[in-house]
C-alpha positions as CSV (number, residue, x, y, z in Angstrom):
1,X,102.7,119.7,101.7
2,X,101.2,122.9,101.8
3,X,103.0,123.3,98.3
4,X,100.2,121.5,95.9
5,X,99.0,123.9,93.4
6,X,95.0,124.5,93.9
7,X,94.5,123.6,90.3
8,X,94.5,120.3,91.3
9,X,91.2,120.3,92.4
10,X,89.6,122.9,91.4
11,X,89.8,121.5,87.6
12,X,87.8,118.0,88.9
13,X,85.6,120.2,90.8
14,X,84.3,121.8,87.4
15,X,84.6,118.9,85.5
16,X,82.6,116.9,88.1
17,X,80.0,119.7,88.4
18,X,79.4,120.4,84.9
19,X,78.9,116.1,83.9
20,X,81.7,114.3,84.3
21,X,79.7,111.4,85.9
22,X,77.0,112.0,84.2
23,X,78.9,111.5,80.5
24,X,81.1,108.6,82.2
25,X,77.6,107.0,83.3
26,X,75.8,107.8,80.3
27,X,78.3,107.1,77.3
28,X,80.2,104.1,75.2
29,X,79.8,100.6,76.3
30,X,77.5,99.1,74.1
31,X,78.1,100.9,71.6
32,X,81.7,98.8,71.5
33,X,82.1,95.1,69.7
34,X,84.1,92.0,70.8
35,X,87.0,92.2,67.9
36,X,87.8,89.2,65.6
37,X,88.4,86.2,67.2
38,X,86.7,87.0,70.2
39,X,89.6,89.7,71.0
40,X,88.5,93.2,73.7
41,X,90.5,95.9,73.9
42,X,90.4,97.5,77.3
43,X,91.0,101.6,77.2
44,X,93.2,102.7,80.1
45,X,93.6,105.8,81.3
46,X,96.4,106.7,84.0
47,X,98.1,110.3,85.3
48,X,102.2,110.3,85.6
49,X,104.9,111.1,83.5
50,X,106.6,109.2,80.8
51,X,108.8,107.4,83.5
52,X,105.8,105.8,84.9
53,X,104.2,105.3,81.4
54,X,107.1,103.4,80.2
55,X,106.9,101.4,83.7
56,X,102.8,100.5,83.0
57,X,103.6,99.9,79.3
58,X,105.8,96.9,80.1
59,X,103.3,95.5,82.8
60,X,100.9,96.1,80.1
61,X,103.2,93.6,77.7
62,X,103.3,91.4,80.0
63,X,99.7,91.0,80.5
64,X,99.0,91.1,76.8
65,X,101.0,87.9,76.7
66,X,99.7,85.9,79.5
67,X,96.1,86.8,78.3
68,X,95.9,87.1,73.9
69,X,92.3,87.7,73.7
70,X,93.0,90.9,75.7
71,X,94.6,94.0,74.4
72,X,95.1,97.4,76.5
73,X,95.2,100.5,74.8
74,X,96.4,102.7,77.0
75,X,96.7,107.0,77.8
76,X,98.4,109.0,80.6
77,X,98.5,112.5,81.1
78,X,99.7,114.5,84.2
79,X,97.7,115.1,86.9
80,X,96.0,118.3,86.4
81,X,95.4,117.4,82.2
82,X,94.2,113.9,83.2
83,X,90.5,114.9,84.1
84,X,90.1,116.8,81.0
85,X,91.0,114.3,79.7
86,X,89.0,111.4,81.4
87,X,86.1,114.4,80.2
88,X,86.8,114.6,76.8
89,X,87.0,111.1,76.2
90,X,83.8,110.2,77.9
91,X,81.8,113.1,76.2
92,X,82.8,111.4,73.5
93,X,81.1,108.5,74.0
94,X,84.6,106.5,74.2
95,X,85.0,106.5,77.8
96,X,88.1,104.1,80.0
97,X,87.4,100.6,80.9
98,X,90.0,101.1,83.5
99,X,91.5,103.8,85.1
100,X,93.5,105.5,87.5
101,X,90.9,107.3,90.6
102,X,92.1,109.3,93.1
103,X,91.3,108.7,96.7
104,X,89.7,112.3,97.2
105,X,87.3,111.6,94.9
106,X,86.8,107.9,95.0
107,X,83.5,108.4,97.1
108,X,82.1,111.3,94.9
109,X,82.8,109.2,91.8
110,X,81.4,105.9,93.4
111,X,78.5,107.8,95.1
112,X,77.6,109.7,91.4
113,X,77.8,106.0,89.7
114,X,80.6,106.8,88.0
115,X,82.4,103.9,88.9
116,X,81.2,100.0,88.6
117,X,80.7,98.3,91.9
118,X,83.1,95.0,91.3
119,X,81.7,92.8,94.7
120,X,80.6,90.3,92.2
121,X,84.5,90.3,90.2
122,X,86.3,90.3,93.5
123,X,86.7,87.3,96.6
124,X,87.9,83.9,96.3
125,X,87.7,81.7,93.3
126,X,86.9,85.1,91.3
127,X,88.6,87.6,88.5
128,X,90.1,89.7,91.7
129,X,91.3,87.9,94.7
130,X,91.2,90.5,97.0
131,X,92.2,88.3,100.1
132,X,96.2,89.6,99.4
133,X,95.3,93.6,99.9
134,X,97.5,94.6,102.8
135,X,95.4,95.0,106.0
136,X,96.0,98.5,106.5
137,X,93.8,99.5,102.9
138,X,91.7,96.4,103.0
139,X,88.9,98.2,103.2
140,X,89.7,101.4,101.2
141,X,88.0,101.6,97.8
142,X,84.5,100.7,99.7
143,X,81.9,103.5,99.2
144,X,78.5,101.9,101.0
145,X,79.8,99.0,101.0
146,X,80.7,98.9,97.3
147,X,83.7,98.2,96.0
148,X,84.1,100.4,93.5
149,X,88.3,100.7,93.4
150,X,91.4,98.8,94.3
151,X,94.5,100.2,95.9
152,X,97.4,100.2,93.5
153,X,99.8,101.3,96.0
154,X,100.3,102.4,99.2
155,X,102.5,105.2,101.0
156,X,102.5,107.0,104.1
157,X,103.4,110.5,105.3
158,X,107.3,111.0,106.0
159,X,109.0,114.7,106.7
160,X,111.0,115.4,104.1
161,X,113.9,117.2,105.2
162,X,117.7,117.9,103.4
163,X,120.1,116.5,105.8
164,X,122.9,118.7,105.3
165,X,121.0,121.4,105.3
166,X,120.3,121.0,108.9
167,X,123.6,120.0,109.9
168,X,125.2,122.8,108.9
169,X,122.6,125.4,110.4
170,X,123.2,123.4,113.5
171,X,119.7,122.1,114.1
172,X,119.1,118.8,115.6
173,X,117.9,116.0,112.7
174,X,114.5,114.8,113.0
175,X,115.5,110.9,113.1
176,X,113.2,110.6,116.2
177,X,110.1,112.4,116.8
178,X,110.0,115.4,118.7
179,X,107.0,117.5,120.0
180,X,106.0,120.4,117.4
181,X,107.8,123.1,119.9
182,X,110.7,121.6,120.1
183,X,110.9,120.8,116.1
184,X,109.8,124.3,115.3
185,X,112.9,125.2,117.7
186,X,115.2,123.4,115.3
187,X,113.4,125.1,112.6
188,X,114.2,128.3,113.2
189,X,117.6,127.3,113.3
190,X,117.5,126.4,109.7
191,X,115.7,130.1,108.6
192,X,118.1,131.6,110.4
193,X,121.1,129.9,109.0
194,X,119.1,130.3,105.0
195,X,119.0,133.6,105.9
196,X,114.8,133.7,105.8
197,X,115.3,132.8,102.2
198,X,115.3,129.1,102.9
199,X,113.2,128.5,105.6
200,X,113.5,125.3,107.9
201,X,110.0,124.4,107.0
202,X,107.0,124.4,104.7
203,X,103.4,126.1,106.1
204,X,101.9,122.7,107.5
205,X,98.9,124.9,107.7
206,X,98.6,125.8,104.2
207,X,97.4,122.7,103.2
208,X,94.6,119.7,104.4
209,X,97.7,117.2,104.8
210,X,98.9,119.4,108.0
211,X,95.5,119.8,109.4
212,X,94.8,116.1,109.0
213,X,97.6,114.8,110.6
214,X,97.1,117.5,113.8
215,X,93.8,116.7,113.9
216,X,94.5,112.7,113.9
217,X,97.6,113.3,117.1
218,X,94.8,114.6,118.9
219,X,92.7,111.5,118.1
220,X,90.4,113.3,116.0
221,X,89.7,112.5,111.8
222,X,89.5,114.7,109.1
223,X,86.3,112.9,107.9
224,X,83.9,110.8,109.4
225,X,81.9,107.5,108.0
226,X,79.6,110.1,107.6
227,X,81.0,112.3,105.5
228,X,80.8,115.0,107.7
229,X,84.0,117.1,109.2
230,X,85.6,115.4,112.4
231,X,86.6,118.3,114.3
232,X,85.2,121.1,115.5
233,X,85.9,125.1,115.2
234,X,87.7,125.1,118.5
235,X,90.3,122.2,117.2
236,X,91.0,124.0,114.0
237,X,91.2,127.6,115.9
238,X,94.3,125.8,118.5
239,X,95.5,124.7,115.3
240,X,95.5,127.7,113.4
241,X,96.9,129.7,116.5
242,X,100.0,127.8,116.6
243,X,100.5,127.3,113.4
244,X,100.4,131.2,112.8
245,X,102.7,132.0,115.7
246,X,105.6,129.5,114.8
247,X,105.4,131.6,111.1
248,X,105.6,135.0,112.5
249,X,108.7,133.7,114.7
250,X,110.1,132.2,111.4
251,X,110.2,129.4,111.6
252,X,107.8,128.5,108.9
253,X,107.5,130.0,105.3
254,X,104.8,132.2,104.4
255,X,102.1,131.8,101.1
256,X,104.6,134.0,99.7
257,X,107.1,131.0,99.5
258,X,104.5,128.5,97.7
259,X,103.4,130.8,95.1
260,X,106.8,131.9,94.2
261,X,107.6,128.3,94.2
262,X,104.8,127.2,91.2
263,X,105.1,125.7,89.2
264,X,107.5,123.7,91.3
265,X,107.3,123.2,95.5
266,X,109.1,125.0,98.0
267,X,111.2,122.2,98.7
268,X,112.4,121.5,95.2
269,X,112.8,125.3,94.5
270,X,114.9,125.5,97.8
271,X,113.2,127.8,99.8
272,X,112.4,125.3,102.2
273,X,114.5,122.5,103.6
274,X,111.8,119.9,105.1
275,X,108.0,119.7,104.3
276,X,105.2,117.0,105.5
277,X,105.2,114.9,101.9
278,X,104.1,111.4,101.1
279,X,107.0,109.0,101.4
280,X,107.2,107.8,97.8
281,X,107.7,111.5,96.4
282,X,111.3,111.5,98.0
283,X,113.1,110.6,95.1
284,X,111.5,112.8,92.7
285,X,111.6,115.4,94.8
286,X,115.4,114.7,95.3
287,X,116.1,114.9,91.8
288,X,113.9,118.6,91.7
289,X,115.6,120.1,94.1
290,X,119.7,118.8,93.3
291,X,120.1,117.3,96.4
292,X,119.0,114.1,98.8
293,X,116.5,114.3,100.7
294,X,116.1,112.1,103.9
295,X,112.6,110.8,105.2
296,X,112.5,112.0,109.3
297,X,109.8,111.4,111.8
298,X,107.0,113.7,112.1
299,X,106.7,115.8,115.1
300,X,103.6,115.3,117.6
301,X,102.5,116.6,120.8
302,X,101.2,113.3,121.8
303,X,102.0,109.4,121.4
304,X,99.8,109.3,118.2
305,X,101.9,109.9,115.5
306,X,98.9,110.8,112.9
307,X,99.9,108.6,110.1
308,X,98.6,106.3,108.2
309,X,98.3,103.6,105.2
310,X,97.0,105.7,102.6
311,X,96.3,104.4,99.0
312,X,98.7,106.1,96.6
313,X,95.7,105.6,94.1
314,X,92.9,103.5,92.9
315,X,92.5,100.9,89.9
316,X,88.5,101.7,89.2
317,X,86.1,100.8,86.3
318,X,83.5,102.5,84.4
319,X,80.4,101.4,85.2
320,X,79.4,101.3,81.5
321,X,81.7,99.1,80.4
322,X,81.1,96.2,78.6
323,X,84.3,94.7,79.4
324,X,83.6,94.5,83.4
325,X,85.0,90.9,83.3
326,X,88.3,91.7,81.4
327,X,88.7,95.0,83.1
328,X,88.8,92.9,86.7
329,X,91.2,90.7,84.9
330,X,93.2,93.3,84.3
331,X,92.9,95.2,88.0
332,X,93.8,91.7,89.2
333,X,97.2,91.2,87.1
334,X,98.3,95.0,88.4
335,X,97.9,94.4,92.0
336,X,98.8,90.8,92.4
337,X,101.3,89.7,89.6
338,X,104.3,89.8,91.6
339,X,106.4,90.6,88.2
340,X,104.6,94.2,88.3
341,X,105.6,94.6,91.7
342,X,109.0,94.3,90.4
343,X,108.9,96.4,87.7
344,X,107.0,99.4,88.9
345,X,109.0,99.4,92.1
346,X,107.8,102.3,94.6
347,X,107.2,104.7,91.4
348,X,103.8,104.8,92.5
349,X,104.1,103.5,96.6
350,X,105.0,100.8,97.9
351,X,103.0,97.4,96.7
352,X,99.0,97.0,97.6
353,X,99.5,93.5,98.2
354,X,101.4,90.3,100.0
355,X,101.6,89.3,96.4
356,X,103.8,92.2,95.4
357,X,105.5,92.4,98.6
358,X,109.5,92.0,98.5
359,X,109.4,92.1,94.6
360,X,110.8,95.4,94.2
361,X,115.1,95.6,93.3
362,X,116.5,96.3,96.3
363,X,119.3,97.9,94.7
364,X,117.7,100.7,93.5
365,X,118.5,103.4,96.7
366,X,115.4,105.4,96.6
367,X,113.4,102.0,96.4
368,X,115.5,101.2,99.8
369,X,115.1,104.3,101.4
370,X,111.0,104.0,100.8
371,X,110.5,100.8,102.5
372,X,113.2,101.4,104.9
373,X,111.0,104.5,106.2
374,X,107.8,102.3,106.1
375,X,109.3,99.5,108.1
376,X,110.0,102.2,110.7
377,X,106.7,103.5,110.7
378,X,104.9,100.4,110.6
379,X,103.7,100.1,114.5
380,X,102.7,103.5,114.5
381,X,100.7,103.2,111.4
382,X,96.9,103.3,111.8
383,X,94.2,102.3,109.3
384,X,92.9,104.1,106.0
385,X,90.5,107.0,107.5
386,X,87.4,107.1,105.9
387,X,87.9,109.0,102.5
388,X,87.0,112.9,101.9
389,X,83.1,113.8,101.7
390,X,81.3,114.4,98.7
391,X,82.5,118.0,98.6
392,X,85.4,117.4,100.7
393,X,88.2,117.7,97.8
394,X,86.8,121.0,96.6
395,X,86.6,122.3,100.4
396,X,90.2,121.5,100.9
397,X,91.0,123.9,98.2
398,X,88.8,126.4,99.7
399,X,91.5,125.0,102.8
400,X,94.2,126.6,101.3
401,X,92.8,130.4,99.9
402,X,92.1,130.6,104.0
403,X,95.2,130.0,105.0
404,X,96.7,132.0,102.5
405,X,94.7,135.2,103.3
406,X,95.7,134.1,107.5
407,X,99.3,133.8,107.0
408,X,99.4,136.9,104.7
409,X,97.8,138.8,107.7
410,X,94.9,139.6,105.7
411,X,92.1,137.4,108.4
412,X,92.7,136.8,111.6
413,X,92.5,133.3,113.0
414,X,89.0,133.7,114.0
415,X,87.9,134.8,110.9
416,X,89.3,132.0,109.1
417,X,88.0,129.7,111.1
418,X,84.4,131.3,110.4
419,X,85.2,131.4,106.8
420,X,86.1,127.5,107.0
421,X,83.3,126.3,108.2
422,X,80.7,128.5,107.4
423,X,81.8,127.2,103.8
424,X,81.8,123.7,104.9
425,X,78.3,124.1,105.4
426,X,77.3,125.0,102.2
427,X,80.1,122.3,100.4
428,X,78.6,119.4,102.5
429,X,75.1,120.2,101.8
């Protein structure tokens, strides 16, 4: 964390501001026929990389089989090309049946009427049985009471730490939670042994991620039901303080570390040895950096450990569609059919459903070392948290330029404070 490149979502941001729901909203649909012999195709429209394209394409076949009067065409792109993407093709007047929503925006783009509300496709006896959706997201994907997306997957946070790297600077491994002190303690270690040019940890204050999880030891939320922020200036200013002494005794990198690190993460350009990171990146981040990563226990000062069920991403429709009926169809097979379970594996988390659960080969290590983690977590897991504000996505990247101006010395932690939530005011409006 603290390593996500603003980009992100700042480029959803503008799209969203200059029509993206509207031209989803507004375009294709009835403009498009039932083909010969009563055949639909459904246009579908993920982010990844051609890994987890070749992964979708075969649940895609196997779909296509089971159901002949359905095709899927479908189009990925990675993250930060998929919303110009999404943009393009709804200006267009061609817009995605189904596609891929992320959960910081999956209450601006249900509130804006961007996405189909699918209460009448989804319960018992219908096109989506909902009643297998793992109790911990059940309710994610609701936006006033809407159901305007489905979890895919679902992941939690993990410290991401390079075990040898540790050993050998001679700092204690974070198999067991410690407080943030203590961890910082063992931190330093790690700098110290790198030198200053690997430092034991990634700025967990350069990023939402960190603040959230702080915020939630403390038994406070990011976001409330009401989109508004759930802490208040004090919370972030003890946060902020702590955060800004542990990187001037080294312990923690600097901004300097994350923008040297882009295009990559500081973790995978090894200038950091652990970082707060969903659990399901691991393997790819593993494979970045040249060496294993392990999944530790994130620190906390209290006996809340901040975490929590979050979906990885969310199937959606466009409300427009004239294919509502197929697209659910289609939502269903992804999240249920156990065979997809099996062949997407955790690529994308770990399964959204008791349908998918257990499906996933076991002898893949980095599918093991996944749900390991998540079965150590699970009592200490709490519910989905109500999902960012309208707003919230883009103030998160306003998040990170404070930060970065704070832990460059620039601001001091009053000031950024201030800046934070004098902008929140004016985001939130």
């Amino acid at each position: 964390m603290g390593s996500a490149a603003p980009s992100r979502r700042t480029t959803l941001s503008a799209l969203l501001a200059s029509g993206l729901g509207a031209a989803l909203t507004a375009c294709g649909g009835p403009s498009r026929s039932v083909g010969a012999g009563g055949s639909v195709t459904l246009r579908y429209f993920f982010w990844g990389d051609s890994g987890r394209a070749d992964l979708i394409n075969k649940c895609i076949a196997v779909f296509e089989r089971e159901h002949p009067k359905i095709k899927v065409k479908s189009s990925f792109a990675a993250f930060d090309s998929f919303w110009p993407k999404l943009s393009t093709a709804a200006a267009g007047g061609n817009p995605p049946d189904v596609m891929h929503v992320d959960y910081a925006w999956i209450r601006t783009l249900g509130e804006h009427g961007v996405l189909a509300d699918l209460n009448d496709l989804a319960g018992s006896g219908k096109e989506i049985d909902t009643s297998t959706v793992v109790e911990s997201v059940r309710t994610a994907g609701l936006v006033d009471d809407r159901r305007v997306g489905l979890p895919l997957s679902h992941n939690s946070v993990a410290l991401h730490y390079d075990a040898e790297v540790w050993a050998k600077a001679g700092a204690r491994s974070p198999t067991k939670r410690m407080d943030w002190d203590t961890f910082m303690e063992q931190s330093l270690k790690v700098s110290q042994y790198g030198r200053y040019k690997q430092f034991g940890m990634d700025n967990p204050g350069q990023n939402y991620l960190g603040v959230e999880i702080w915020m939630r030891q403390q038994g406070l939320q990011m976001w409330t039901e009401n989109g508004e922020l759930g802490f208040s200036p004090d919370d972030m200013r003890r946060y902020f303080t702590k955060v800004n002494e542990w990187r001037k005794e080294g312990a923690l990198g600097g901004p300097d570390v994350v923008l040297e690190s882009l295009p990559g993460y500081p973790i995978t350009t090894r200038r950091v040895a652990s970082n707060l990171e969903w659990d399901n990146q691991v393997g790819g981040r593993s494979d970045m950096r040249g060496s294993k990563l392990s999944l530790g226990q994130v620190p906390s000062d209290t006996s809340k450990s901040g975490i929590y069920s979050k979906p990885g991403m969310f199937l959606g429709a466009a409300a427009k569609s004239p294919y509502l009926s197929e697209a659910a169809q289609f939502i269903n097979f992804l999240i249920n059919d156990r065979r997809v379970g099996k062949i997407l594996g955790t690529n994308i988390g770990m399964p959204p459903t008791t349908s998918q659960e257990g499906a996933a080969d076991l002898s893949d290590p980095k599918v093991r070392q996944v749900q390991t983690y998540e079965k150590q977590v699970e009592k200490t897991l709490a519910s989905t948290p109500p999902p960012p504000a309208d707003g919230g996505a883009s103030l998160n990247v306003y998040l990170q330029r404070v930060a970065e101006k704070l832990f460059y010395d620039r601001i001091s932690v009053d000031q950024a404070v201030d800046l934070y939530f004098d902008q929140s005011k004016v985001t939130l409006a």
